[in-house]
N, C-alpha and C positions, 0 to 999 in steps of 0.2 A: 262573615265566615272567616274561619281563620286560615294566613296564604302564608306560604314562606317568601319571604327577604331574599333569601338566597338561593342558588341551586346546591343540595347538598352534595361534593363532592364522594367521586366512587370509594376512593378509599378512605373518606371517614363514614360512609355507609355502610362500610366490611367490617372496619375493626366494629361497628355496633353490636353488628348479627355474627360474629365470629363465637361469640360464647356459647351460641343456640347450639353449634354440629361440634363440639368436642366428645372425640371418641370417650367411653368409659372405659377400664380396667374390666375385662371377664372374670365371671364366676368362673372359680374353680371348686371341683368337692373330688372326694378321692371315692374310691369304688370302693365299696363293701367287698368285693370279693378277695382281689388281689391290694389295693391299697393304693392303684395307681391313682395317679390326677387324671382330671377327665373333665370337659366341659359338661354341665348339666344336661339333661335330659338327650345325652350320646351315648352310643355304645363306646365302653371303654376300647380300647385299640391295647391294650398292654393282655388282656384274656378273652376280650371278644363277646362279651356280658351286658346286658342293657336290661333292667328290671327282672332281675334274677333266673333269665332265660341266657343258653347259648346264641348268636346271631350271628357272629362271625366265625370262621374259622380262621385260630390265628396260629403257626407256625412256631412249632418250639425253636426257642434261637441255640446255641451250641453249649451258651454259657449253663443251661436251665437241663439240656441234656444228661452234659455229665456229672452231674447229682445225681 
């Protein structure tokens, strides 16, 4: 049966398994309604929208008022 020689130290046990848990970059898609960015399957936070229903109630800001 095959034995180690050695005891493998911690930290060349880390750097081995260190490339298993790298975070990825998030999906981003923009909303069909308003055009914001938005993580996938969330209500948008810029109009309050998730699968072409309202869900949120979101707060006109002052800019969008006086238009």
């Amino acid at each position: 049966m095959a034995v180690p020689k050695r005891k493998t130290s911690k930290t060349r046990r880390d750097k081995r398994r260190s490339s298993h848990w790298k975070l990825e970059t998030p999906g981003v898609v923009t909303c069909p309604k308003c055009g914001a960015y938005r993580m996938p399957h969330r209500a948008c936070k810029a109009c309050g929208t998730y699968n072409g229903r309202e869900i949120l109630v979101v707060a006109e800001s002052k800019a969008n008022s006086a238009k």
